[in-house]
N, C-alpha and C positions, 0 to 999 in steps of 0.2 A: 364652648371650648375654643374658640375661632378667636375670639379675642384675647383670651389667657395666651395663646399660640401670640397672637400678634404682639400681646405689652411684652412677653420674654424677649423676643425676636427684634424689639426694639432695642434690647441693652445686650444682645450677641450683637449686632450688626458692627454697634460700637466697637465692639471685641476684635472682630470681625476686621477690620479696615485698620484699627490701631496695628493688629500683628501684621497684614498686607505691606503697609508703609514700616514696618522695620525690618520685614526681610527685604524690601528693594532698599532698604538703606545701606543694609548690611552688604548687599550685594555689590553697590559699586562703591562701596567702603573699603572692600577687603580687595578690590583689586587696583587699592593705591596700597594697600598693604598696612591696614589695619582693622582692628576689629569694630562692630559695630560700639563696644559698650568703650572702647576706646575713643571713638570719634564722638560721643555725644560729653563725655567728661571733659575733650580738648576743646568742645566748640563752649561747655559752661567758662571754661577755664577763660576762651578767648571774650568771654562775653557779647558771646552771636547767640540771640532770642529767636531760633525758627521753631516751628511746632515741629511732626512728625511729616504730616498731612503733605507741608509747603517744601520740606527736606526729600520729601519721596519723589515728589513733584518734580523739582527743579532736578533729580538725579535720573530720572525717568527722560525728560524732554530738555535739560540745561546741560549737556555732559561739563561743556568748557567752563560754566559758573560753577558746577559741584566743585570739579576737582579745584576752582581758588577757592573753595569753602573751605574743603579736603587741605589744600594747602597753609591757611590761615589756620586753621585749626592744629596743626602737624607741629606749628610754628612753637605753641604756645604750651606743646607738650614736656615736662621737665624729660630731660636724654637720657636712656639707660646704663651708662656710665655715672649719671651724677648720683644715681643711688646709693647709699651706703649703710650696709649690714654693720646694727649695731652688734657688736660682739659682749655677753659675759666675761667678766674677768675673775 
């Protein structure tokens, strides 16, 4: 049984670490004042390639590089004023 324990515990671990690194993302995400699933669409948009892993990382022990990540990314978000409700007519 010790080894059926060990291969599941192999692909939790995974699971495991992935949710870790997006609640610390999320965490000094939202205290620039956005959301996590907000900042990871602005950093595709910006075309910054970090994983999860290297974004947790650098938000954990980089605060002054997140926030020009934070920044760069904020840049490349279209503004909530330019949206426009298509109306029926």
């Amino acid at each position: 049984k010790a080894g059926q324990y060990a291969y599941r515990d192999r692909k939790v671990k995974k699971r495991s670490f992935r949710a870790l690194w997006i609640q610390r993302i999320n965490a000094a995400v939202r205290a620039e004042g956005l959301t996590y699933g907000q900042f990871i669409h602005a950093m595709k948009l910006a075309n910054i390639d970090l994983d999860r892993k290297v974004l947790a990382d650098i938000a954990m022990h980089e605060g002054e590089a997140f926030s020009a990540l934070i920044a760069q990314a904020k840049a490349h978000l279209p503004n909530e004023g330019d949206r426009t409700v298509a109306v029926a007519a």
